[in-house]
C-alpha positions in Angstrom: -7.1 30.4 -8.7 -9.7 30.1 -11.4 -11.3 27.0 -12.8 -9.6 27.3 -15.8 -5.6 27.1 -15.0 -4.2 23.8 -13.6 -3.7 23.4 -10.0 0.0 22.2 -10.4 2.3 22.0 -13.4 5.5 20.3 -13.6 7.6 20.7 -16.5 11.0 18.6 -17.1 11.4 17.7 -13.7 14.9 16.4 -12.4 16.4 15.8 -8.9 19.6 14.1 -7.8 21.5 13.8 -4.6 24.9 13.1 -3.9 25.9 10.0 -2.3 29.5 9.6 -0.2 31.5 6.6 -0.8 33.5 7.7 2.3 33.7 10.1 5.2 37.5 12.0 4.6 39.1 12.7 8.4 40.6 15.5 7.4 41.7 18.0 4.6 45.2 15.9 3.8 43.0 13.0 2.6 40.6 15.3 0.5 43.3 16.9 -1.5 45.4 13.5 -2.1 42.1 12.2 -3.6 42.0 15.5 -5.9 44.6 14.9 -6.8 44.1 11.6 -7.7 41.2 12.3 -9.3 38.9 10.1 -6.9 36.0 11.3 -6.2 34.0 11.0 -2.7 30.8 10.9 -3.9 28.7 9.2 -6.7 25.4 10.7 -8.1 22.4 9.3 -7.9 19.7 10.5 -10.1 16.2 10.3 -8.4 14.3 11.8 -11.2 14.5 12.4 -15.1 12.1 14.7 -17.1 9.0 14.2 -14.8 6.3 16.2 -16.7 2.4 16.5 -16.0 -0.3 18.6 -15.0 -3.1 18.5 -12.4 -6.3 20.3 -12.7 -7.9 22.1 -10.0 -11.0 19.7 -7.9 -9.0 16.7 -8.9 -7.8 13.5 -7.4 -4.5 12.4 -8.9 -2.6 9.4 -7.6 1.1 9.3 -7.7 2.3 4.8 -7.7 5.7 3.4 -8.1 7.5 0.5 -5.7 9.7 1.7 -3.3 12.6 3.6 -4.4 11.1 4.5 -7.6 11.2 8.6 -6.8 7.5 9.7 -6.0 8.5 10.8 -2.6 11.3 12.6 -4.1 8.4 14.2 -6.0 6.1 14.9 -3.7 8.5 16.6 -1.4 9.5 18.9 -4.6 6.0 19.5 -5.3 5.3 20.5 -1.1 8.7 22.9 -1.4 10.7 20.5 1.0 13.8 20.0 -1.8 14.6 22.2 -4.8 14.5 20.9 -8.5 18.1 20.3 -9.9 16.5 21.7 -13.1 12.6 21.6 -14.6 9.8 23.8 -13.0 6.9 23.1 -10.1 4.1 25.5 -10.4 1.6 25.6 -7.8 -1.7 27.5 -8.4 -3.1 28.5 -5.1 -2.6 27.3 -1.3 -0.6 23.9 -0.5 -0.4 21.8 2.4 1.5 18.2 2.6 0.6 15.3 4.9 3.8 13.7 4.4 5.7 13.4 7.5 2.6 13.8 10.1 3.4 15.1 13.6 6.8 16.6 12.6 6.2 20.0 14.8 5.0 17.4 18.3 7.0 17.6 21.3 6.9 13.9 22.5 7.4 15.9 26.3 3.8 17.5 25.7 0.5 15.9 26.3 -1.7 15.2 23.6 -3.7 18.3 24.6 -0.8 20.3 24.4 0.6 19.0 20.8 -3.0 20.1 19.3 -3.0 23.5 20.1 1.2 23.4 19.0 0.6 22.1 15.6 -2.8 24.1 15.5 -0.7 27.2 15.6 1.7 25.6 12.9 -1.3 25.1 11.0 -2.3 29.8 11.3 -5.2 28.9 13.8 -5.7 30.8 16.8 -5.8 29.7 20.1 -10.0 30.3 20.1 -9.6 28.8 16.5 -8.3 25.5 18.0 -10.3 25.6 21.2 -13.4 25.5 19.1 -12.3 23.1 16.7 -10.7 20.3 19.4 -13.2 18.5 20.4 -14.2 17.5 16.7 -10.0 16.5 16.4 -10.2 14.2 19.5 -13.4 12.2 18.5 -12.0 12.3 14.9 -8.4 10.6 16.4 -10.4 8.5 18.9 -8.3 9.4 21.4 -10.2 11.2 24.5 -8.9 9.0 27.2 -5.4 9.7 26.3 -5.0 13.5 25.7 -3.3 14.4 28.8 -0.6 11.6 28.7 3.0 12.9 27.4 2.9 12.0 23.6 6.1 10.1 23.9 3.6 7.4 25.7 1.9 6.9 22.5 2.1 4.5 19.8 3.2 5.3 16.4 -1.2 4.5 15.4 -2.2 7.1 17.4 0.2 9.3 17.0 -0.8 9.4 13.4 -4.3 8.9 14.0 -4.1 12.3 15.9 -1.6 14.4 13.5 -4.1 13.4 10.8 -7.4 14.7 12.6 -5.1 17.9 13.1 -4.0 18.5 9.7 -7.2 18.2 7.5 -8.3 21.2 9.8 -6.0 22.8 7.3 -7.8 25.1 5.0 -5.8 25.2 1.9 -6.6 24.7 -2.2 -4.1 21.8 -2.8 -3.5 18.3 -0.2 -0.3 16.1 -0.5 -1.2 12.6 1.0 1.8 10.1 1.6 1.0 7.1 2.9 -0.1 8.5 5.9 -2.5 5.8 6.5 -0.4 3.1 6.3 0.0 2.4 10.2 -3.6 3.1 10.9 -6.5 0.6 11.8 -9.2 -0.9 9.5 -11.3 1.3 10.8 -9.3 4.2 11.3 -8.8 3.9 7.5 -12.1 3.7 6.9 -13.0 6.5 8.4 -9.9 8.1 6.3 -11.7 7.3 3.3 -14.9 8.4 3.8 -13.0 11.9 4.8 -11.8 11.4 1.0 -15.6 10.9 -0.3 -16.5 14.4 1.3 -13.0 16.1 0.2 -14.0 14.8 -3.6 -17.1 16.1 -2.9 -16.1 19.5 -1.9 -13.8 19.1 -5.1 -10.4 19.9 -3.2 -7.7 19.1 -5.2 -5.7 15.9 -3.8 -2.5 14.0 -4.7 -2.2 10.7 -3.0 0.8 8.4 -2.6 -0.1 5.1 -2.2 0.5 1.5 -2.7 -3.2 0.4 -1.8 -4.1 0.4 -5.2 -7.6 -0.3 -4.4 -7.5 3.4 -2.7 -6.1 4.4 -6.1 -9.1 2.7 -8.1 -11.5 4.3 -5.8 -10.9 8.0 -5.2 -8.4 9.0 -7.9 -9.7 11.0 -11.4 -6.6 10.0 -12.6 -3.2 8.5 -12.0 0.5 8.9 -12.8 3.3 5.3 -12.8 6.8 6.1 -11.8 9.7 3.9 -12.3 13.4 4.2 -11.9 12.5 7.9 -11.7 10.9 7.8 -14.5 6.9 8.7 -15.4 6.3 5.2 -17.4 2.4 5.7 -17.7 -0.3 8.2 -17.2 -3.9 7.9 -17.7 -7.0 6.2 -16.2 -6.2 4.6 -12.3 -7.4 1.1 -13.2 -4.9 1.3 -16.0 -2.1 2.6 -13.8 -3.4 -0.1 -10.9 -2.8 -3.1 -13.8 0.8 -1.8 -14.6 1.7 -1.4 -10.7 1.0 -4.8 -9.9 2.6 -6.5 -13.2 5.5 -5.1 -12.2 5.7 -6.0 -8.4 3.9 -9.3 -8.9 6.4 -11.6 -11.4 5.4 -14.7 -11.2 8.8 -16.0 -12.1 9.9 -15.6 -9.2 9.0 -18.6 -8.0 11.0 -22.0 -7.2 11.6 -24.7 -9.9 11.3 -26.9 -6.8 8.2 -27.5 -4.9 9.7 -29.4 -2.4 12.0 -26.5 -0.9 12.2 -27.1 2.8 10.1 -30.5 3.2 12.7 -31.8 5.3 12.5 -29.2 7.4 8.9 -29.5 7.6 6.5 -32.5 8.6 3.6 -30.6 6.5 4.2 -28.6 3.6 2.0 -26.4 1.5 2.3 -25.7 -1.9 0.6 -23.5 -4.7 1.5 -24.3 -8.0 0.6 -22.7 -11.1 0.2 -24.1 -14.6 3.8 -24.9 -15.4 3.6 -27.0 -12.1 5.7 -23.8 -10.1 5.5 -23.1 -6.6 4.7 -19.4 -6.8 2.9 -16.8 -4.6 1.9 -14.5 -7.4 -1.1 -15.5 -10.1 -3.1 -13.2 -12.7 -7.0 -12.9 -11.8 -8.6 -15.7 -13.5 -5.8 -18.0 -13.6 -5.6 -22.2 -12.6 -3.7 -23.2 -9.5 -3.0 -26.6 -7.2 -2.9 -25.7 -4.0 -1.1 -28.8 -2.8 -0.5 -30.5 0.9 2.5 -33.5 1.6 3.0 -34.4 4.7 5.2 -37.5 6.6 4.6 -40.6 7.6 4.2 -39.6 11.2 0.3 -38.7 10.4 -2.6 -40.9 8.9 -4.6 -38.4 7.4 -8.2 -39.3 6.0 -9.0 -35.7 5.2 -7.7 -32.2 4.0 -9.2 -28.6 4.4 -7.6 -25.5 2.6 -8.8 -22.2 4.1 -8.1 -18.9 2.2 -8.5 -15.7 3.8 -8.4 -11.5 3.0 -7.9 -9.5 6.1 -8.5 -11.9 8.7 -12.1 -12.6 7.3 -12.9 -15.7 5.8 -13.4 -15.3 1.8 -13.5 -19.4 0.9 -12.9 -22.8 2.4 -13.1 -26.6 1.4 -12.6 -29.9 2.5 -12.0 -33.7 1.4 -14.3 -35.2 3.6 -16.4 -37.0 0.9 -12.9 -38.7 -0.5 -13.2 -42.2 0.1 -10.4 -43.8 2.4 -7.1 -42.8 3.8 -5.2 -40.5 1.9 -2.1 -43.0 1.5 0.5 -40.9 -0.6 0.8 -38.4 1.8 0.2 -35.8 -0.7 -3.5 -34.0 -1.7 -4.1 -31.6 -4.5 -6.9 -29.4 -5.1 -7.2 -27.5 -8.5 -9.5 -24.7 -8.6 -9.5 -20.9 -10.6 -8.6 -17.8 -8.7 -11.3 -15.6 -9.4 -10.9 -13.2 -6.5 -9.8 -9.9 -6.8 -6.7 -7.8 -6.7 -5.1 -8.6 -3.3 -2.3 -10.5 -0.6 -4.4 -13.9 0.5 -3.3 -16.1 3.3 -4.0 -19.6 2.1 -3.9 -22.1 4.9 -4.0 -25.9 5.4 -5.7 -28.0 8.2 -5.3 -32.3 8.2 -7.6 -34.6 9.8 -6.9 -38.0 11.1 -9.8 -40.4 12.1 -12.1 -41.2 9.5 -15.2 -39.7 10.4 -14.2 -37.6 12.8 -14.4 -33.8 12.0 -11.7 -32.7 14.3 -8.7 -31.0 12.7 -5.4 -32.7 13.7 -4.5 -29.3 13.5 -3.6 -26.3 11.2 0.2 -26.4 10.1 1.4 -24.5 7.7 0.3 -21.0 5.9 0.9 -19.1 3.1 1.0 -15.8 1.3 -0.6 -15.3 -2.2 -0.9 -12.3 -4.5 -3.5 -11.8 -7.1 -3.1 -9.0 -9.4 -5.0 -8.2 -13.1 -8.8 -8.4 -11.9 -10.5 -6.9 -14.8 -12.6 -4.3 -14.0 -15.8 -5.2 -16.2 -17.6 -8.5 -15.5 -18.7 -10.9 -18.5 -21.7 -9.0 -19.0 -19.4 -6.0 -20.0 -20.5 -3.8 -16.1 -18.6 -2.2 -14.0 -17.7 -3.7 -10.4 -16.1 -3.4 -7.6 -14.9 -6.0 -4.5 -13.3 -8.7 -3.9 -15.3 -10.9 -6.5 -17.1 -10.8 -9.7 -20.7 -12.5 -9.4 -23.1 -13.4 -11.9 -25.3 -10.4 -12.3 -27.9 -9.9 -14.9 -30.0 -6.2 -15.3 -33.8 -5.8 -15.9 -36.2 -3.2 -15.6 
């Protein structure tokens, strides 16, 4: 493959499937619905005139929400289903992470299953032998490889498929979502993997819905929808697009007080027009908003709002001056945190004075979507925030 030609081409791309309305018990109900001109089937049409090209040493990432067809295409780019018409050209050697640990035999020990899909993979046995030990620290999985892989979780079953197949020594790597049932740290350590492969410059397309992966390894990026490719260009571009159109912030309740009978403490977070919504653009206003019944006497409120299990910002009323006798608190404050799923969580405190918690009841999922990716003096960032930041020399 030379530098010149791209790594993959596709051309008019289109793929549909056939979908039974019905299962016929025999050929006397097949030929009355001939006949009647019924048809047991309906098409569905996955994709429609996919075109785009990837050049070689490049990381392209492949988005859409589920159902939108980029499975579809990666499985037509790794061979695994045939185009109904259009053309996939592949320039050089291909192998797809899609469905990891397809060729393991649950009945075989770990040990076992990495010498199997070793072979899978055109490695000798002395190939494998000298290659193991770096697959089982890689996995993290030493203790366990002479159990029966059936005794596994689904983590480390992935966790050990992966360490086997980026052994693989090919030009071109499909990436599905692979990742998605590993660790923190496993993923990490994932990534990292991707920061040498970029510096080798493999060529690498990656499914994904983590579009902070997509923002941070991917040269450039591709937006499928209803089998369609809507957008293609830079990946914060393609990131923006992905979450406006999973993130509608109408589709939250007129109604704030949706289940309050049900509850004796209810959290809210409103946005401007006063909704109860748990999607807001970076940068936005919202309420976060607490009632609660008459059964507590509350002198203080605390909201809590956390990324991952890690702590990113908390507050309290504390310095509020008497009971809180409506029952109801509000705190207004600007989402300035990045691109992300936040739990937001409330705590209520009962004797004035007294700093402990009469406990935390009720939580929250929030979506923040649109971070910019300049700061106000016009530089580039990354994270979870954007800090003031001034350069000199």
């Amino acid at each position: 493959m030379s530098d010149q030609e791209p790594a993959i081409v596709v051309k008019d791309l289109h793929k549909s499937f056939k979908l039974p309305h019905e299962q016929h018990s025999g050929i006397k109900q097949h030929i009355i619905n001939v006949f009647k001109g019924v048809k047991g089937y309906e098409t569905q049409h996955v994709l429609n005139d996919i075109s785009f090209e990837i050049k070689k040493g490049e990381f392209f990432g492949i988005v859409g929400r589920n159902g939108s067809g980029k499975s579809t295409l990666l499985k037509l780019l790794a061979g695994i289903y045939v185009p109904d018409s259009g053309q996939v050209t592949i320039n050089g050697s291909l192998t797809p992470f899609i469905e990891l640990g397809v060729g393991f035999n649950p009945e075989l020990t770990g040990r076992e299953n990495i010498y199997l899909n070793g072979a899978l993979l055109g490695f000798s046995q002395s190939q494998i032998s000298d290659m193991y030990d770096s697959i089982v620290d890689f996995a993290e999985l030493a203790k366990f490889m002479d159990q029966k892989l059936k005794n596994y979780s689904s983590g480390m079953q992935v966790r050990l498929a992966f360490s086997i197949a980026i052994r693989a020594r090919s030009d071109i790597l499909l990436i599905d979502e692979v990742l998605a049932v590993g660790d923190a740290a496993f993923q990490q350590k994932c990534y990292r993997y991707f920061d040498e492969l970029k510096k080798a410059h493999r060529t690498i397309i990656l499914v994904s819905h983590d579009m902070s992966a997509i923002r941070q390894f991917c040269d450039r990026a591709i937006l499928i929808s209803n089998g369609k490719a809507v957008l293609e260009g830079e990946p914060g571009d393609i990131a923006v697009e992905y979450e406006r159109l999973n993130y509608n912030e109408d589709t939250g309740s007129e109604d704030n007080t949706v289940g309050k009978m049900e509850k004796q403490v209810l959290l809210s977070t409103l946005n401007s027009k006063g909704k109860d919504v748990d999607t807001f653009e970076y940068g936005t206003d919202v309420t976060l908003g607490v009632k609660w019944s008459d059964e507590y006497k509350v002198s203080a409120v605390g909201f809590l709002i956390y990324k991952n299990q890690e702590l990113v910002f908390a507050t309290n009323s504390f310095n509020y001056d008497g009971y809180l006798d409506k029952k109801e608190a509000l705190l207004e404050l600007k989402l300035s945190l990045g691109n992300g799923r936040y739990s937001v969580h409330v705590g209520l405190f009962g004797e004035k004075g007294r700093r402990e918690p009469l406990g935390m009841f009720d939580d929250k999922i929030i979506t923040i979507y649109n971070q910019p990716q300049k700061d106000s003096g016009g530089n580039e960032y990354e994270g979870i925030m954007s800090l003031p930041n001034k350069w000199r020399t």
